[in-house]
C-alpha positions in Angstrom: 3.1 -36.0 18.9 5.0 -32.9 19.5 8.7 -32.2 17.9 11.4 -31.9 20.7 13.1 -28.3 20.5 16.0 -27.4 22.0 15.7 -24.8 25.0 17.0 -21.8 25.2 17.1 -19.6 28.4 15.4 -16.1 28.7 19.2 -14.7 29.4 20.7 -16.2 26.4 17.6 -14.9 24.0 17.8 -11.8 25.7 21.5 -11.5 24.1 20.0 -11.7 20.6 18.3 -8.5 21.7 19.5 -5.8 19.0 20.0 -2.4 20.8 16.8 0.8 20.6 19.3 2.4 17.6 19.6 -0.8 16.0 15.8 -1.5 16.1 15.0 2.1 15.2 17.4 2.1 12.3 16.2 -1.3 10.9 12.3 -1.4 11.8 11.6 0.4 8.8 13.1 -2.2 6.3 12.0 -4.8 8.7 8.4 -4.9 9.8 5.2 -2.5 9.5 2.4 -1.9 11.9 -1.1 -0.7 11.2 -2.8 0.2 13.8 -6.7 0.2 13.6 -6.8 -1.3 10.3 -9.4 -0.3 7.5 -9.0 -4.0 5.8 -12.6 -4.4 5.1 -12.3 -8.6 5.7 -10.0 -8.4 9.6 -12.4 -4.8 10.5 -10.6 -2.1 13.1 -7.9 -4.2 14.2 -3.8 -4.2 14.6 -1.9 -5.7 11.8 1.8 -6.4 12.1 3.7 -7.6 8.2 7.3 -8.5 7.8 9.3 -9.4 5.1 8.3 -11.8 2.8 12.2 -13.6 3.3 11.0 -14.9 6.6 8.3 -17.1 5.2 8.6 -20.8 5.1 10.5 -21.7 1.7 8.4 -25.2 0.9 4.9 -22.9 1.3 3.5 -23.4 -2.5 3.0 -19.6 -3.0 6.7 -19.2 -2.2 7.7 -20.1 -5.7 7.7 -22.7 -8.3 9.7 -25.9 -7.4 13.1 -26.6 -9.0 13.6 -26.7 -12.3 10.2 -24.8 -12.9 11.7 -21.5 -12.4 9.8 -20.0 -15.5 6.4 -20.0 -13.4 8.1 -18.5 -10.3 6.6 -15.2 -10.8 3.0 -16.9 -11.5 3.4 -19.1 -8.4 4.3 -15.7 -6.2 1.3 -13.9 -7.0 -0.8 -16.8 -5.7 0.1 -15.6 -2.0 -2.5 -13.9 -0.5 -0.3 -11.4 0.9 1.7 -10.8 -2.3 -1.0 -10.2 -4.3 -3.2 -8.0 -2.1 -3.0 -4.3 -1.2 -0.5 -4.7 2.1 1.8 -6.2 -0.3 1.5 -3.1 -2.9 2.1 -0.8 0.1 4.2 -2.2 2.3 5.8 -5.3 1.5 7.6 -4.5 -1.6 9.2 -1.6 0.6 10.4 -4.0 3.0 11.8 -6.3 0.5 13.7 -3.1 -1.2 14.7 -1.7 2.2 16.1 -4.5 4.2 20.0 -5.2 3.7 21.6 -8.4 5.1 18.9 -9.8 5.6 18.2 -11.9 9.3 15.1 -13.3 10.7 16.1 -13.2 14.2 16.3 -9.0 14.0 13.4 -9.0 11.8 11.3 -10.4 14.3 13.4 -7.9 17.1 11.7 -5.5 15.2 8.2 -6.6 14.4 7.7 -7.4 18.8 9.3 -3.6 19.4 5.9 -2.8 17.0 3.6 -4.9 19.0 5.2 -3.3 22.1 3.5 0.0 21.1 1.1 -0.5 19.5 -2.4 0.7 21.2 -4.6 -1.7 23.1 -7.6 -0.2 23.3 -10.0 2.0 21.5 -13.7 2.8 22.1 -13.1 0.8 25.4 -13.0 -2.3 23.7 -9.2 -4.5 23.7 -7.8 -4.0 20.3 -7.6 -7.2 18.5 -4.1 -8.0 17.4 -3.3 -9.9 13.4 0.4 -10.4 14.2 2.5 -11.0 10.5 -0.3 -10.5 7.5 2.8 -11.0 6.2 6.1 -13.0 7.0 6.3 -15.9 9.4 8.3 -16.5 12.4 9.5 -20.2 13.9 12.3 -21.2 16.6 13.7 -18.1 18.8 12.0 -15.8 16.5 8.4 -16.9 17.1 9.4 -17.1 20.9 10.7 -12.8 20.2 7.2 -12.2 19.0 5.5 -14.0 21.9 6.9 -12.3 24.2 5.7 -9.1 22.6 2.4 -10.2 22.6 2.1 -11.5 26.1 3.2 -7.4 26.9 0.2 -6.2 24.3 -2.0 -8.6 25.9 -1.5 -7.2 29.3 -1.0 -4.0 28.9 -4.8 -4.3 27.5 -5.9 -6.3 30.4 -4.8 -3.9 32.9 -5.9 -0.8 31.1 -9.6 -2.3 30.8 -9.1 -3.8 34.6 -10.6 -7.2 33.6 -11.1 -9.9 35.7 -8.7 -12.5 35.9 -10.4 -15.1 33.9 -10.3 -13.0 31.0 -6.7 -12.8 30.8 -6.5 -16.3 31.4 -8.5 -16.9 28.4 -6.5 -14.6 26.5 -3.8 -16.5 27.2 -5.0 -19.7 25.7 -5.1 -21.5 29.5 -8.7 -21.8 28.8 -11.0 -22.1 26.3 -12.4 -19.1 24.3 -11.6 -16.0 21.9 -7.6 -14.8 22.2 -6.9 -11.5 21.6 -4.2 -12.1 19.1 -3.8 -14.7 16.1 -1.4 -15.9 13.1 -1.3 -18.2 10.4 2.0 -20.5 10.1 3.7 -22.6 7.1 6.4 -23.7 9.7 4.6 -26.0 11.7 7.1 -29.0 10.2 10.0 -27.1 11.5 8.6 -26.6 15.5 5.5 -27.6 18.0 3.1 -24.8 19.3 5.3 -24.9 22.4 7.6 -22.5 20.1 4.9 -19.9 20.4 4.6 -19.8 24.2 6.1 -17.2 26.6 6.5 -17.1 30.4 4.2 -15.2 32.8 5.4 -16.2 36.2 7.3 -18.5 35.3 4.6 -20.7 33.7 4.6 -21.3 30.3 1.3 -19.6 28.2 0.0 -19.6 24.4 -0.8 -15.5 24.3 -1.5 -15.8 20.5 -3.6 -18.3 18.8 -1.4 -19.9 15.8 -3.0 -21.8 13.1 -1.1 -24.1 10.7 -1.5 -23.9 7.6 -2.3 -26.6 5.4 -2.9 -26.9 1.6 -4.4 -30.6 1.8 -6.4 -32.7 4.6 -3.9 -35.5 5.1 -1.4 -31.7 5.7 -4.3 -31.5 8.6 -4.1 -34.4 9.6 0.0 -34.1 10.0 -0.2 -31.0 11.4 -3.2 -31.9 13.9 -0.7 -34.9 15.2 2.5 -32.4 15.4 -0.5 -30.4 18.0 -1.6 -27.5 16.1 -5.0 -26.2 15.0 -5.3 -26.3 11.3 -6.9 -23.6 8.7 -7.2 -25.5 5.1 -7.1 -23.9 1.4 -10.0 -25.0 -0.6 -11.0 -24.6 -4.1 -14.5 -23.8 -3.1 -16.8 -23.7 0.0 -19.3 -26.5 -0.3 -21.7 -25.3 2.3 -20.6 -23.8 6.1 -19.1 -27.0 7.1 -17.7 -29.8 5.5 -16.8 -33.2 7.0 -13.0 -33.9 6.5 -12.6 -37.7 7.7 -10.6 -39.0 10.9 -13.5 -36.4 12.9 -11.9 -33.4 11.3 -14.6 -30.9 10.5 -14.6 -27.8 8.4 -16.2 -24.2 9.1 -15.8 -22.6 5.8 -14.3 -19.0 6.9 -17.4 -16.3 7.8 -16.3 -13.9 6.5 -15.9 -15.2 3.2 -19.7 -16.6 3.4 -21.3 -13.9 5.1 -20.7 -9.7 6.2 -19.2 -10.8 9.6 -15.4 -9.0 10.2 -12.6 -11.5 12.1 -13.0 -8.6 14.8 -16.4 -10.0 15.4 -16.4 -13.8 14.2 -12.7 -14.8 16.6 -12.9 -18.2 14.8 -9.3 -18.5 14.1 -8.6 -17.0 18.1 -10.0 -20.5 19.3 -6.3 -22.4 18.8 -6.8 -24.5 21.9 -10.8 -25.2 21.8 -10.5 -26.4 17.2 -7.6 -28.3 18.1 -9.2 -29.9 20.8 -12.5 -30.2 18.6 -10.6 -31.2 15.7 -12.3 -27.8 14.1 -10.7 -27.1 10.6 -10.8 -23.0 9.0 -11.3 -23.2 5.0 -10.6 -20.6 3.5 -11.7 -20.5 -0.1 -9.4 -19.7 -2.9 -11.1 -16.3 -4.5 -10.5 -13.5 -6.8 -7.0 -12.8 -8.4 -5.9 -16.1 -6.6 -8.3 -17.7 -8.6 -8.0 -16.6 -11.8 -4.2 -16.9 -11.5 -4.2 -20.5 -10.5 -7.0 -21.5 -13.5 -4.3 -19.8 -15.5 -1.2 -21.8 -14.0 -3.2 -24.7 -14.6 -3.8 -24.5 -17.8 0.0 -23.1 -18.7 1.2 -26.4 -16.8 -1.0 -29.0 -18.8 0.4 -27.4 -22.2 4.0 -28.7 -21.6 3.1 -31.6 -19.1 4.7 -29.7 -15.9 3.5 -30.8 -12.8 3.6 -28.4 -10.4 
């Protein structure tokens, strides 16, 4: 079942545009770019972050609910990306830097990032992680779509691939994309939000997986058309059967030495939707240890969180 959107024309989104002095004077507290990335778990690859203000305010890491605001600051440091390193190096200065805050511009400047960003190295197409940090939905995910349909190009032509490769890398056939995101707004728009034009056809150029904390939020999310990636408390073995023909690959490189470079598990959008193919990623380290914590603060005053 897919969410009816309403339709904006290229001319009308194009009038969103903010102009190059504009971008160049707000990129900074906007969006970050690192280019060949040393993250040991992605491996050499382009990351793109933005501000943590465009994420999807019902994710559980955004902060505690309502009337539970004593454990916000716990419930924060439960997001991956606010608790890792990107966050310690680059996200608080976006959160410090941007003024007036707008998701449509942010987004204006995160694509001008993919826009330059370089394609290839070694001779091999760069892989592209588009917002470790942030989130995008609605004209802003269609923005950074765009972008990427330009990086993915610009890569195909430099390498002078055949065809068929660049339709794969557009998601109009099965296989590896060069480009992928996670998303906590699947409720609010359908994968068709994350498509761009390329002759006037409509193509996926990034593979976006929705995330989901619990199976029956795969199941949802699987009947709104998106590929799923699950939070688990622990890995039970590689895969794990999830009911209704949903299976789970527990995430490679959490169970073995393999980089997302090299596994391109979570590039398959079309083929695990299709396959009803679930990622799990296991919650690990300071996550961990923080939500044991948050646990066992709740069950002392009866809070549910």
């Amino acid at each position: 079942m897919n969410i009816p959107i309403k339709s904006r024309s290229r001319i009308e989104l194009e009038r969103t545009r903010p102009t190059a002095r504009t971008i160049l004077r707000d990129v900074e507290g906007y969006a970050r770019l690192s280019q060949l990335s040393g993250n040991a778990k992605t491996g050499p690859v382009n990351v793109t972050m933005t501000t943590h203000e465009t994420c999807d305010k019902g994710c559980p890491w955004y902060g505690a609910p309502e009337g539970h605001e004593k454990y916000n600051r716990l419930v924060k440091r439960l997001c991956y990306f606010l608790q890792g390193n990107s966050w310690n190096q680059n996200g608080r200065y976006l959160r410090q830097q941007a003024q007036g805050f707008d998701r449509i511009r942010a987004a204006w400047c995160e694509a001008a990032l993919i826009r330059v960003a370089r394609v290839v190295h070694a001779g091999l197409a760069v892989g592209l992680r588009v917002h470790e940090g942030g989130d995008a939905y609605g004209y802003a995910a269609r923005i950074i779509a765009a972008a990427v349909l330009a990086y993915v190009l610009r890569a195909w032509r430099e390498l002078g691939l055949p065809e068929r490769q660049l339709h794969q890398w557009l998601g109009m056939r099965h296989g590896r994309q060069l480009a992928w995101t996670y998303t906590h707004h699947w409720r609010r728009c359908d994968p068709a939000n994350w498509q761009a034009e390329y002759h006037g056809v409509p193509v996926s150029p990034i593979s976006v997986l929705a995330s989901c904390e619990t199976v029956e939020h795969v199941y949802e999310a699987h009947d709104r058309g998106w590929a799923t990636a699950l939070v688990v408390d622990r890995h039970n073995g590689p895969t794990d059967y999830l009911g209704r023909g949903f299976r789970g690959i527990a995430c490679p490189a959490q169970t073995s030495d393999v980089q997302c470079r090299d596994c391109g598990l979570c590039m398959q959008s079309k083929r695990n939707r299709d396959l009803r193919l679930v990622v799990m990623f296991e919650v690990h380290g300071s996550p961990r240890a923080m939500t044991e914590k948050l646990i066992t603060l709740t069950k002392k005053d009866g809070t549910q969180l």
